[in-house]
Every structure is written in C-alpha cells, then in structure tokens.
Phi, psi and omega in degrees: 000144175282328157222160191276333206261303188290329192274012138256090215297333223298309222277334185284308143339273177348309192254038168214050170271176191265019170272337157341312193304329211258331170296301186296347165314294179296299189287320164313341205046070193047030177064037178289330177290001176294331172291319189263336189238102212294009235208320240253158180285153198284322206183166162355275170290003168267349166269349163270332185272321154315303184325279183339246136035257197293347175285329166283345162301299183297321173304310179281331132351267201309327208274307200280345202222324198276303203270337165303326196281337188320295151355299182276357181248334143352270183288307198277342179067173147291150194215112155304123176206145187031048149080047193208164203229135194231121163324162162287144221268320168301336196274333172303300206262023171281323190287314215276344175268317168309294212319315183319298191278023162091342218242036185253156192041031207288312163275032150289148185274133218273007147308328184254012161143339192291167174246052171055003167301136182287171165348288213281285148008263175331310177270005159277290141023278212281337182299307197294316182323281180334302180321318183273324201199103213259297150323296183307308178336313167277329173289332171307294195290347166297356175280005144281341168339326212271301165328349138334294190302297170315308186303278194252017158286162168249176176347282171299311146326326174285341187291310218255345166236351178270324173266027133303347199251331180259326184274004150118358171271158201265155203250171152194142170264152202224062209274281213253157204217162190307327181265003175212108197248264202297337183281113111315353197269000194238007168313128169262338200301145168275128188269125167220143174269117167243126203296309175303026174213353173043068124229181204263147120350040306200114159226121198124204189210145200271128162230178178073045191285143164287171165011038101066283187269030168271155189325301203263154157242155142229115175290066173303107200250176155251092202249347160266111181297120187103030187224128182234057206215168125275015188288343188279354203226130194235174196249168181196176187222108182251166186204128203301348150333301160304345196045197209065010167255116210223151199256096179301326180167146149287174175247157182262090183276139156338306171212216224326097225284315218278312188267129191255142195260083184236155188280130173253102166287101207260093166261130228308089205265159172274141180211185183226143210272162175226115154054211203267149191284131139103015159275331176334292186271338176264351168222339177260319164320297195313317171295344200263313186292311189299349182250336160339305200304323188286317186288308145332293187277356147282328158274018170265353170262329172264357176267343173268345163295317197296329220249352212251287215303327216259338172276315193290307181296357192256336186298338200274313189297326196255130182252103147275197194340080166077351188179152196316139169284008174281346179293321186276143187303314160326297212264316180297338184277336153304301163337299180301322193282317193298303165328292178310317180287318185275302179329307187303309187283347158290344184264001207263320208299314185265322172328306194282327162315298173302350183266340189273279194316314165293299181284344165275354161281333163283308172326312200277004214249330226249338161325323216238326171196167147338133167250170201279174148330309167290354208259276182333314180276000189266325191293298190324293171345301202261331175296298169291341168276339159263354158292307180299337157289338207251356153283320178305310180300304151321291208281312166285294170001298188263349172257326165296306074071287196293286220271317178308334205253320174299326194288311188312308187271346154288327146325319167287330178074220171322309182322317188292334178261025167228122169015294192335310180267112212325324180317314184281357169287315186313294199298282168344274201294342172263034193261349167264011184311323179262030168228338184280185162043029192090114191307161169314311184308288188323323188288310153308330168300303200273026178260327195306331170287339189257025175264309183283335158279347179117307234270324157295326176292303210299316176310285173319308207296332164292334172291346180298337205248031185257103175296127179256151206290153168303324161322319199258340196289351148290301172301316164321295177323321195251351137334274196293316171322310168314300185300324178288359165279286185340314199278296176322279190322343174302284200274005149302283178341309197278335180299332175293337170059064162195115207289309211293293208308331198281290193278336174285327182238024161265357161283344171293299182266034157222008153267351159315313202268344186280278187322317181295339190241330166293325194276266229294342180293327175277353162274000173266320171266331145336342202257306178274314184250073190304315200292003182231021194209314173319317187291316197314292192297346164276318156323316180267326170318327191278320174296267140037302207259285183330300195305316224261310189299319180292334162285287197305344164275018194245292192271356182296297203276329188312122200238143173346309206269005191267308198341302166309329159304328163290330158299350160320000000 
C-alpha cells in the first residue's frame, strides 16, 4: 500500500462523522489554545483538516518505514540481557520516525507537548500503526496509558511525566501477576511506604507485561497490608530511572513477535502513589482497562484490515483452472465476509471511540468548572453508552481478527501455510487479540448488565428511529425482527430466575445484541455513504440474521436442567 491512511476511504468517512463538531467543540474547549499555540486550530475545519493531515503521516509512516520492517522484526524479535530489554533493530527504527513526526502523546493537552486529539483520531493512528506491524502497535500505542495518569494524577506528576510521554518515552501497565491474570483481585506485589524517603516501595513480581522495560510503569501493587481483596490495592508510577526493576526474561510467543512481553522483577524499587490509596483496582484500572479495551479493538481492525488486503491481492493474483480464484463463489464469499466483518466492526470500533471522546471531555471540562445540567446529562448519556460499548468493540472485534486472518490464510490454500507469507503472521498476532487486555468471556462478564438491564434494546430501538435510504429499508426491516428475537430471548433468560443459566447463555445474548447494533451502524452508514457500505451492509446483515436465528433457537429450546451435562 502507498498509504495506510488515503488508500482507505473507509477510515476518512469514519473521521467525518457528524459527532466530530461536537467532540471537537469539547475538547478544544472554543478553539482557545489558537492564542497561545500557533499549531492549535482557528476552528471546526481547521481541526478536522490537522486530524487529516496527521492521520496521512502516520498513513505513510506506517506504508514507508513500519510494514517494510515488519517481517524482519518478526524473524528477530527483542532481545534480554543483564536484565534490560534491547528492541529488534526494526522496532528502533519504527519508534525513532514516529517519535521524529511528532506522534507521540497525541491526546495530551498541547500545554505539556501534546497534540491535543480526541479519541477517535488517535485510534484510527493506532488501528492503521496495527495494520502493518501488529506488535509495534502495542508499544506505540501504550502512550495512552498516560491518560490515566492525566486523569487521576496531580499537577506535579502531570508536570513531570506527560511531556516525556510527548517527547516520545515509553509506557507499560504492570497488571497482572503469576498467580493473578484475568482475578486482578489476587494481586500481591507489594507497596510499604518509607517514610525515611518519603516514598513508596515496590517488591514482587509481575508477569505477561506488554513493553515490560519501558520508561514509564502504572502499577497495581497491594499497599494495605492484611488485605486479599481489591479494596486493598492502590495504583502507582514507577519510573524506570529510579531503577529496581529488572527484565527477568521475555516469553517465547505465538505472535507479536516485535512487542517484548515480560516478567518483571520488583526489588524494592521507588514509586509514588496515582490518586487515592486502596482505588487502584476499583476505580483506576478499570479506567485503564477501558481504554486498553478500545485499543484492542483497533488492532483488532487493523489486523482485519491487513488480513482483508492480503486474501483480495492474492485472490486476484492467483490462478486456477484457467482464471483468477477470485472468480470462484467458494473463494469471493470469503472475501466478501472477511470485508462485512471488518466494516461492521469498524463501525462499531468508532462509534464507540465517538461516545468515549464525549463524555471524557466534559469529564475533563467538569476539572475546570461546574458543568452546566444539560452538559451533566449529556456527560452521564455517553459515559454509559461507551461503557456499555467498548465490551463490545474489544469482544467482537477481536473474534472477528481471529476468524479473518483464519478466512485469509484459507483463501491462500497450501501458500497460507508457509512461513513467506504474511498471512501466517497476521493469523499468529491476532490470535491474542481475544485474550489480553480481557478475554472474550470477561468481556461478556462486563457486557452481560446491559443486555438484562434493558439498555442494549433501548439502544437499538433508537437507532430504528434513525432514517435510512430506500435502498436500506428491506434490511432495516429483518433488524428490527432480529431485535425482537434479541428481546425475547432476554426476557425468557430473566423469566427463569436462574443465574448459572444466566451466566451459561450470556455470550449468546451478547453477540446478539452485538450483530444488532452493527447491522444498524452499517445501514446507516450505507445510507450517508451507498458506494462504500452496501455490498457490506448487506452481507453482514445476512451473516447477522444467521448468528441471531442460531442463538434464539438455542436458547428458545435449551432447558435449565440440560446444564448438568455440560458440566460433565
């Protein structure tokens, strides 16, 4: 590809939707930073056109320097020694050309170097970086960590590490531990406060780290002593500077190969408390994660994109009996599906990005003043439709990711299973898409209230009250049918009054409610844009209509009492 960015109208559609005015309203705060910062935009189009603009950097970024290196960063991998982490030679010099553009701290407020971007922007950034080199991805993209940071940090701490973070040093969250991967609630490493130095302590040991060895950490430590719980575990910032930390050894991974994945060793290293003690897990992970989640699901689109680009050029290219195999029904209805699933899921991926961009800009506006009462209900409004979104976005995504890159290397036939070819790379790095950052299954956990609350139907049915083109008004129509299957099967589930059942069929009904809200985002978007979305939205509708009639006949029939056989 010549660019990452321009050779995909999709992702330029995506970043002209029409909530933008309103995101960019809230995060500029009224374009006030034009008096001081000659870079910052006068207005509306001048702020969509910097979006442009940095987004085709990182798109030729991404074409000239990150997808030639990939390959090679790959086969080499990171490399440990004397307990310090040394980059793939490729991976240097993909980090020393972002850092070179600028593209570091990119939603930091351009008082501390940032360039001040919502949401949505950055992660078309981080979707297109994933498309080429899926590992690099994650080290890049760990610079959001620092929205954390922003958030429940204070003045000085915001003084002293976010614009290091814009000047291009690097993050890691430093989460999960041997006896605690997906239970975060069993974290052990330990925090003791010393007084003679008046900071905090760090001793035990962390594994499965993304970028492990990176400049900046956010810690989940345990700082109340006699506590097995997560009321007990507070967040902290360590900094690699300080030293006491040592890279016990990388693991020998599956795929993304490029990002070192490490056991960390805590010898009583120094850090500092993040925000209020015994919060760590109940209120700043969760914000950490949540955006972890977002991030996820932009390299889970860009690995579906990558896995999309790489079955159509081979199909085209490659010829049997007499003519290209793209010819054949066999090989275009993969094609065509791998296409529909990466729309759908793109569309679910920035919907949700635009509901995350509102409500954390009146959050960050409510720092600053009083928000006014429609500002409060608006703030509530979008803080809950992107909680309730962003399991979704992480959790589909990321199974989609898995099955294109499986469709991908089958479109290739014998070819997809040799080394040469990207596909089997593809295929490798998205297979953790659906385990980090929270499992599919987990994803179901925090998705599963708002399916029994109500809150997904409440969704669709506005969206039902969304106008669609005549073209789309036959799909609109086998929707809505879908959702009253969705609701049935719903208000079956709660009529049993029975949780294991509840908990046994809630990934059925939250990819329900998941197919249901992608088919209408893509008729919608069929609707403002037909030349780029119809053939999609009709495909995955139909793909859609299958999924939601195979849950509801599942759960329709399915009985309480069959439960004990599966446990068997």
């Amino acid at each position: 590809m010549s660019n990452y960015y321009k050779d995909i109208p999709e992702l330029r559609f995506h970043l002209n939707n029409p909530m933008m005015e309103r995101i960019c309203e809230l995060k500029e705060r009224g374009y006030r930073d034009k008096e001081e910062f000659d870079y910052a935009p006068q207005d509306y189009a001048d702020a969509m056109d910097s979006y442009d603009k940095v987004l085709e950097i990182t798109g030729e970024i991404t074409a000239d320097v990150i997808a030639p290196n990939a390959e090679g960063v790959d086969e080499e991998g990171p490399h440990c020694a004397n307990g310090r982490v040394e980059y793939a030679s490729g991976t240097k010099q993909n980090l020393d050309t972002m850092v070179k553009a600028g593209l570091n701290g990119m939603t930091m407020p351009r008082r501390f170097g940032g360039l001040n971007f919502p949401i949505t922007p950055y992660t078309m950034c981080a979707e297109i970086v994933a498309a080429a080199d899926a590992g690099f991805g994650n080290i890049w993209s760990l610079q959001d960590c620092i929205e954390t940071l922003y958030e429940f940090g204070n003045e000085d701490q915001h003084s002293r590490f976010i614009p290091r973070i814009c000047a291009g040093e690097t993050m890691s969250m430093d989460l999960t531990e041997p006896d605690a991967g997906s239970d975060l609630q069993s974290v052990m490493l330990k925090a003791t406060y010393d007084e003679a130095n008046n900071c905090w302590r760090l001793n035990g040991v962390k594994r499965f780290i993304t970028n492990g060895d990176a400049d900046l950490h956010l810690v989940l430590a345990r700082s109340e002593e006699g506590t097995h719980d997560g009321r007990g575990l507070s967040m902290f910032i360590y900094d690699k500077r300080d030293g006491g930390v040592n890279v016990r050894r990388i693991e020998n991974k599956l795929g993304i190969h490029g990002s070192p994945t490490c056991e960390l060793v805590y010898k009583n290293a120094k850090a500092e408390l993040c925000g209020e003690r015994k919060l760590g897990l109940i209120k700043y992970v969760m914000a950490l994660m949540n955006g972890a989640r977002l991030g996820i699901a932009a390299q889970s689109v860009g690995l579906s994109q990558a896995a999309y680009n790489e079955a159509l050029a081979y199909a085209k290219e490659r010829k049997q009996f007499g003519k290209a195999i793209i010819e054949f029904p066999a090989v275009y209805d993969m094609l065509a599906s791998i296409k529909a699933k990466l729309d759908a899921g793109r569309a679910l991926l920035y919907q949700t990005a635009r509901y995350v961009d509102i409500y954390k800009a009146l959050d960050d506006i409510a720092r600053e003043r009083k928000l006014t009462p429609e500002e409060r209900k608006e703030q509530k409004t979008y803080a809950k439709l992107a909680d309730s979104f962003t399991p979704l976005a992480k959790g589909m995504n990321s199974e989609y990711a898995n099955q294109n890159a499986y469709d991908c290397i089958q479109v290739h036939g014998g070819s997809g299973f040799m080394m040469e070819y990207a596909c089997q790379r593809i295929y490798r790095d998205a297979r953790i898409t659906s385990i980090y950052e929270g499992t599919t299954q987990l994803q179901t956990v925090a998705a599963i209230r708002y399916v029994t609350n109500g809150a997904y139907a409440a969704t669709l049915h506005e969206y039902e009250l969304i106008p669609c083109s005549p073209e789309m008004e036959d799909l609109m129509e086998r929707v809505k049918e879908m959702t009253r299957k969705f609701e049935a099967c719903t208000n079956a589930v709660k009529a049993a009054q029975n949780q294991e059942l509840q908990d046994f069929v809630a990934r059925r009904l939250m990819e329900m409610a998941a197919v249901n809200v992608m088919s209408h985002l893509l008729i919608q978007d069929a609707t403002r844009a037909p030349e780029l979305f119809t053939k999609s939205a009709h495909v995955y509708v139909n793909y859609a209509e299958a999924e939601v009639e195979k849950h509801f006949n599942f759960i329709r029939k399915f009985q309480a009492d069959e439960l004990a056989d599966y446990r068997k």
